[in-house]
Z-matrix of the N, CA and C atoms (Angstrom, degrees):
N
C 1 1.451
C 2 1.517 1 109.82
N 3 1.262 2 128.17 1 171.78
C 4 1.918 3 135.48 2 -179.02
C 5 1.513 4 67.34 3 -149.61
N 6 1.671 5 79.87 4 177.58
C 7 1.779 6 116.89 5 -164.99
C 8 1.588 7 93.47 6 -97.46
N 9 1.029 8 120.02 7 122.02
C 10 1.900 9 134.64 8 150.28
C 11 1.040 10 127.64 9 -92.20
N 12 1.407 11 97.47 10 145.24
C 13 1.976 12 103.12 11 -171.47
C 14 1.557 13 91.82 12 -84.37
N 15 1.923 14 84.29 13 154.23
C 16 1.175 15 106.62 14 174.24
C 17 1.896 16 104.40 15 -128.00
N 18 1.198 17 97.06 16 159.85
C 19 1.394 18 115.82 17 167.71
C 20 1.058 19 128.46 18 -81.05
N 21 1.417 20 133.88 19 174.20
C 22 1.650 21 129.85 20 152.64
C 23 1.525 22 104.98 21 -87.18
N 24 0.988 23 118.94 22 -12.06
C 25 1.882 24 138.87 23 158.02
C 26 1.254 25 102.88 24 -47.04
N 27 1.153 26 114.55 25 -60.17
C 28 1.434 27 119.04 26 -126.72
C 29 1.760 28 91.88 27 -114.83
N 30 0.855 29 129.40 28 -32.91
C 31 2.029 30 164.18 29 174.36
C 32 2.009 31 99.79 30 -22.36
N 33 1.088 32 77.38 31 -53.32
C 34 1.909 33 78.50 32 172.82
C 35 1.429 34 104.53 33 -71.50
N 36 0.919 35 104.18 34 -61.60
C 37 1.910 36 119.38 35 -169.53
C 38 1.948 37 108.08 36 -41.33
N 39 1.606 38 82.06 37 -74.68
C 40 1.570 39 98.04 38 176.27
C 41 2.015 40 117.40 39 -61.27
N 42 0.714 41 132.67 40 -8.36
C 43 1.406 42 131.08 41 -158.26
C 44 1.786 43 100.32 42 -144.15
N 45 1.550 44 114.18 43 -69.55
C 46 1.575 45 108.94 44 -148.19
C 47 1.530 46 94.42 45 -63.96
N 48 1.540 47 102.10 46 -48.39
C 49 1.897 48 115.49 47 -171.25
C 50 0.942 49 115.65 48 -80.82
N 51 1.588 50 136.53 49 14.06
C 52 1.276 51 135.99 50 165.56
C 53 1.549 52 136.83 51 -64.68
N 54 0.852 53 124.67 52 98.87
C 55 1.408 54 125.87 53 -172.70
C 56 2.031 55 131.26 54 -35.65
N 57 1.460 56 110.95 55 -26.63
C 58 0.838 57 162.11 56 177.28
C 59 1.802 58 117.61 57 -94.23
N 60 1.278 59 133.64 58 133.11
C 61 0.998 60 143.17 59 -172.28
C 62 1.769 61 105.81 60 -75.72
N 63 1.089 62 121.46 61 139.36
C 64 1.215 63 118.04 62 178.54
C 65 1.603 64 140.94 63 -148.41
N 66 1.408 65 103.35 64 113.65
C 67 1.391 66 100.53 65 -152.84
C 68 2.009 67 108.57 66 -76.24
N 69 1.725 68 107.68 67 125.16
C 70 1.512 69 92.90 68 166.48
C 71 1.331 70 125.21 69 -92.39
N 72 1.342 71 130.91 70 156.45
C 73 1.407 72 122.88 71 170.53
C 74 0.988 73 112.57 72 -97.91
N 75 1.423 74 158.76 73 85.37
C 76 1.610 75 133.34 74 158.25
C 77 0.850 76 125.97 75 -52.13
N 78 1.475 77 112.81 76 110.18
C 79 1.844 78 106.41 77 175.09
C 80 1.367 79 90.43 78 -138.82
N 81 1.827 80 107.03 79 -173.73
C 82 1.460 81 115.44 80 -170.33
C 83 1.810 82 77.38 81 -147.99
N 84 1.892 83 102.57 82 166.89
C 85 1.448 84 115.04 83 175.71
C 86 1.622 85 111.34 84 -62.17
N 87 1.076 86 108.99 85 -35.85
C 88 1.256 87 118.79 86 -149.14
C 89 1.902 88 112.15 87 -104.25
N 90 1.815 89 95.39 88 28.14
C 91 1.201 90 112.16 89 -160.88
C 92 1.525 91 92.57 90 -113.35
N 93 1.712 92 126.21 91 124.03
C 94 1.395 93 101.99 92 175.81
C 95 1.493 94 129.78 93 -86.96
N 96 1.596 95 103.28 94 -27.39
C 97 1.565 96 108.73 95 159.06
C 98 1.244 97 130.83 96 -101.75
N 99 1.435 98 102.25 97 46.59
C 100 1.728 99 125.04 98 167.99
C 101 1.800 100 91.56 99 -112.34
N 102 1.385 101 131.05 100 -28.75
C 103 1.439 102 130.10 101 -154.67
C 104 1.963 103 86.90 102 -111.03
N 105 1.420 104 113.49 103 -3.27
C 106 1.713 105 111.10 104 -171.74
C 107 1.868 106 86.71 105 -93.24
N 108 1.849 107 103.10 106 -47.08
C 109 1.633 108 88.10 107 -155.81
C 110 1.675 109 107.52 108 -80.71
N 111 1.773 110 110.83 109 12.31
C 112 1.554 111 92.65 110 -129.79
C 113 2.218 112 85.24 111 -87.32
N 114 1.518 113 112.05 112 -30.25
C 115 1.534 114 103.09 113 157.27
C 116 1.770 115 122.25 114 -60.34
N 117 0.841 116 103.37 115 -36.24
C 118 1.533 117 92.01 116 -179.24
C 119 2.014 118 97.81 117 -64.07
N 120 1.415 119 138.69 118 -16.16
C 121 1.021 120 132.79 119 -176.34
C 122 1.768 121 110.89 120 -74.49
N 123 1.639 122 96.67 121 -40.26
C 124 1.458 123 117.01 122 -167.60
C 125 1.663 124 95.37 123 -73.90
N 126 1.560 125 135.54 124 -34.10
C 127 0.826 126 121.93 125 153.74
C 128 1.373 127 144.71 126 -66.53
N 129 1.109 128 121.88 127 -34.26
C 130 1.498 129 132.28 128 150.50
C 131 1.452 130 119.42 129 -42.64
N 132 1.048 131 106.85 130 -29.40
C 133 1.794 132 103.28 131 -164.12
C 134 1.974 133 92.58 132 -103.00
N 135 1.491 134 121.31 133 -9.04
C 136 1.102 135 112.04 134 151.78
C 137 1.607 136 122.25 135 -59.93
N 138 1.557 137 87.14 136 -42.94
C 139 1.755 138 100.32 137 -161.92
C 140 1.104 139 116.56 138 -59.26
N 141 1.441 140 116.77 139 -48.92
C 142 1.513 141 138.00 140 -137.47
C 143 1.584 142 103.46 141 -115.71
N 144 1.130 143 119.52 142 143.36
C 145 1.492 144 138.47 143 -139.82
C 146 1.627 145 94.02 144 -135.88
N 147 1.211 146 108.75 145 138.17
C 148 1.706 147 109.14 146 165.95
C 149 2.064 148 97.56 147 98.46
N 150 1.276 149 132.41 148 -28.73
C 151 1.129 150 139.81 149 -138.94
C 152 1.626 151 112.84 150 -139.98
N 153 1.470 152 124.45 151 119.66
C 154 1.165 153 137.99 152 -169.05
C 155 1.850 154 109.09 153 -97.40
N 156 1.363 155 122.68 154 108.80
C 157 1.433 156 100.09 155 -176.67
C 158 1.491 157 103.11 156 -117.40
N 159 1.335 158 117.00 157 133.87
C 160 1.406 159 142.27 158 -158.38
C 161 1.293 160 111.37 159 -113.27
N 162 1.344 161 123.97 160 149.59
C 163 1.833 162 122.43 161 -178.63
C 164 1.680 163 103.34 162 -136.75
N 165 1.536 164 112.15 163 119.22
C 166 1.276 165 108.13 164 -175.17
C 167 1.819 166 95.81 165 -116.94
N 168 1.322 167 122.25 166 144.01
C 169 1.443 168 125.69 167 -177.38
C 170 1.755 169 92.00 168 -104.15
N 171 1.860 170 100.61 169 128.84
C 172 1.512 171 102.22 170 -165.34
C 173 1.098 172 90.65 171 -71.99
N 174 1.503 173 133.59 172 -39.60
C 175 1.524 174 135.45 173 -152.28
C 176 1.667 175 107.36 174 -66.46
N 177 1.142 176 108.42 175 -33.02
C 178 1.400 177 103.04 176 175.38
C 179 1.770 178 127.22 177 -115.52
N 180 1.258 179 95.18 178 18.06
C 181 1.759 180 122.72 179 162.76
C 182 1.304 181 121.12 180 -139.38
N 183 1.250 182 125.19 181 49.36
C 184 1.205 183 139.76 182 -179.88
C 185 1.995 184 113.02 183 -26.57
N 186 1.606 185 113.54 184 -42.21
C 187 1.185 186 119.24 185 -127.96
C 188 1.726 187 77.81 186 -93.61
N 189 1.394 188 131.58 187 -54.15
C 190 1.663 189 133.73 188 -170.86
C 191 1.806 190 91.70 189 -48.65
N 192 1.634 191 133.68 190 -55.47
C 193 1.251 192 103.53 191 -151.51
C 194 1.052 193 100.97 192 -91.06
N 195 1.614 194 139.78 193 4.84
C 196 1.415 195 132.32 194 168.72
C 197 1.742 196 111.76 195 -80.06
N 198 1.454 197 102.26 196 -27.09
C 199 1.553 198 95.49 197 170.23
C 200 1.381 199 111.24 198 -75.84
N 201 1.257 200 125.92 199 -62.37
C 202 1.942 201 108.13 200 174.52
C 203 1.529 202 115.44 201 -91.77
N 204 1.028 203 107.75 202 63.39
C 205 1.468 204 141.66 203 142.56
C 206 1.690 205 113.15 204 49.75
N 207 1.599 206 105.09 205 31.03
C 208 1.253 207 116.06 206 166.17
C 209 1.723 208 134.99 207 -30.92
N 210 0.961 209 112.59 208 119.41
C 211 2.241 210 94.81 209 -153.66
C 212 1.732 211 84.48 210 -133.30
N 213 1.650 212 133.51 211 -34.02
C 214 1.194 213 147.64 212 143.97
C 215 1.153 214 147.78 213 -109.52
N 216 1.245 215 117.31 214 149.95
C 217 1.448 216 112.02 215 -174.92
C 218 1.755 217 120.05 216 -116.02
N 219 1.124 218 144.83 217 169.65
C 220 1.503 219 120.21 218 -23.95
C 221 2.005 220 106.63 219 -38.18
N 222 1.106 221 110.58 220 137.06
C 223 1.795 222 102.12 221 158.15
C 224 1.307 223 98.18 222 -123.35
N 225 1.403 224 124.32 223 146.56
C 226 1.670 225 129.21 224 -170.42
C 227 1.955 226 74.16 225 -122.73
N 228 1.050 227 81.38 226 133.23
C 229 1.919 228 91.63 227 150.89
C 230 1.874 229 120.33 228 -145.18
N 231 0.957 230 115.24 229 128.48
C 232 1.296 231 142.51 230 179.03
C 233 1.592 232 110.69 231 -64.48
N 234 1.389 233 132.41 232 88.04
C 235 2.115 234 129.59 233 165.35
C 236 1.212 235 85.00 234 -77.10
N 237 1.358 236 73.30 235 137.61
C 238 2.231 237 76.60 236 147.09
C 239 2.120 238 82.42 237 -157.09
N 240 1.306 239 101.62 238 127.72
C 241 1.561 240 113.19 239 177.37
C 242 1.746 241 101.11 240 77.79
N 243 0.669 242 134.87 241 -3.91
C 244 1.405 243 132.63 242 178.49
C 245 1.419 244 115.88 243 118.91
N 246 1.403 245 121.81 244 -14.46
C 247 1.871 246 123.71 245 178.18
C 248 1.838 247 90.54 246 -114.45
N 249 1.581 248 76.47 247 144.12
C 250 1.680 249 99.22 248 165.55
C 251 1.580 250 122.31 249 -61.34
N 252 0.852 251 126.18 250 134.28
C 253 2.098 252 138.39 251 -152.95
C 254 1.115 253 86.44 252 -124.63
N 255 1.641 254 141.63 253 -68.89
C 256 1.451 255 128.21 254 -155.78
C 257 1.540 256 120.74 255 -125.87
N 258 0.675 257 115.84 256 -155.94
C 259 2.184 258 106.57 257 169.45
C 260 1.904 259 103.42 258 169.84
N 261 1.120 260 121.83 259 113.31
C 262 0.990 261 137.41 260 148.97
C 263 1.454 262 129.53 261 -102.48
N 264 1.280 263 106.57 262 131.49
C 265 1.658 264 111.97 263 -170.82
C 266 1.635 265 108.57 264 -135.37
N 267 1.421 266 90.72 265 129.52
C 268 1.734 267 103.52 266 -171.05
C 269 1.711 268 105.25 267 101.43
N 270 1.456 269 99.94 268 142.80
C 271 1.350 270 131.73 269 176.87
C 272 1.684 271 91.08 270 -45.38
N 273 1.563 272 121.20 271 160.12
C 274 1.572 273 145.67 272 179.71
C 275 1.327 274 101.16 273 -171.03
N 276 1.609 275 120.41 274 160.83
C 277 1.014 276 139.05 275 159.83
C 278 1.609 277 112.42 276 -69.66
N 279 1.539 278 118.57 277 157.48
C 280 1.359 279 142.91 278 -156.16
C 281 2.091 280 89.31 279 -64.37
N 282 1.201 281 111.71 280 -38.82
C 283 1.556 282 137.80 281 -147.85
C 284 1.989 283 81.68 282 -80.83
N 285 1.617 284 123.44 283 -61.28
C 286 1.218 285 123.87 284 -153.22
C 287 1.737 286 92.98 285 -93.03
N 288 0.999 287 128.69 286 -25.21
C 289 1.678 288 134.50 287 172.11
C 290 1.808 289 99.23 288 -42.65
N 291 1.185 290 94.71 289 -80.45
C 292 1.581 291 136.33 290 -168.08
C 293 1.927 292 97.26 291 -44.82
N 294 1.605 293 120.88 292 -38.63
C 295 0.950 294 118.33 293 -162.39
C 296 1.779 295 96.79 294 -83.67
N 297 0.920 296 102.09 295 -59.40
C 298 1.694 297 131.84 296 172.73
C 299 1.627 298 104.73 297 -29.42
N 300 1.134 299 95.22 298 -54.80
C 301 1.630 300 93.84 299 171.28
C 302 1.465 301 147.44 300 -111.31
N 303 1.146 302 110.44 301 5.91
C 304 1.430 303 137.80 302 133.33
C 305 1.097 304 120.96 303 -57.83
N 306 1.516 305 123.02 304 -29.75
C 307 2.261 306 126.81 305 -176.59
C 308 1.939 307 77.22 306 -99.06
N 309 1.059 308 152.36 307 -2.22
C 310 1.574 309 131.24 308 -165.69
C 311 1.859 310 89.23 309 -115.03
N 312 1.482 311 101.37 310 -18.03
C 313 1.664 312 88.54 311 168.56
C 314 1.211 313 153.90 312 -78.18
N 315 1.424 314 94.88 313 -0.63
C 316 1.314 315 119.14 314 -148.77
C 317 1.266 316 90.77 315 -103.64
């Protein structure tokens, strides 16, 4: 699997009703450590088994990061059943990503 964009369309569908745990990314273009973590994501979501990772652009879905209360970006947030479980905010290495969300899976 790689990471797919999602919508504020699409945000319930893809994420709340997902059967499957699912990681979002908030990022924007014009973000530089949203464009540092955003391969280490595409790799992870090769790696990692059990876990859906998704990329929503705030600038052009305003409405998902004002509901879970997005204030920076990169923000990673963790569904699992339809509510958010974990939240990391700010760029990390492939090594502290990977750890972070593997202990939020459990």
């Amino acid at each position: 699997m790689s990471t797919r964009p999602v919508t504020d369309q699409s945000f319930h569908t893809d994420v709340i009703s997902s059967g499957t745990p699912v990681l979002v990314d908030f990022w924007a273009e014009w973000c530089g450590p949203c464009r540092t973590i955003g391969p280490i994501l595409e790799e992870l979501s090769t790696e990692m088994d059990g876990v859906q990772i998704v990329k929503i652009n705030i600038d052009e879905n305003p409405d998902a990061p004002t509901r879970y209360n997005v204030r920076g970006i990169p923000t990673m947030i963790l569904f699992k059943d339809g509510a958010p479980v974990a939240t990391k905010v700010g760029a990390a290495p492939k090594s502290q990503i990977k750890t972070w969300l593997e202990g939020a899976l459990v």
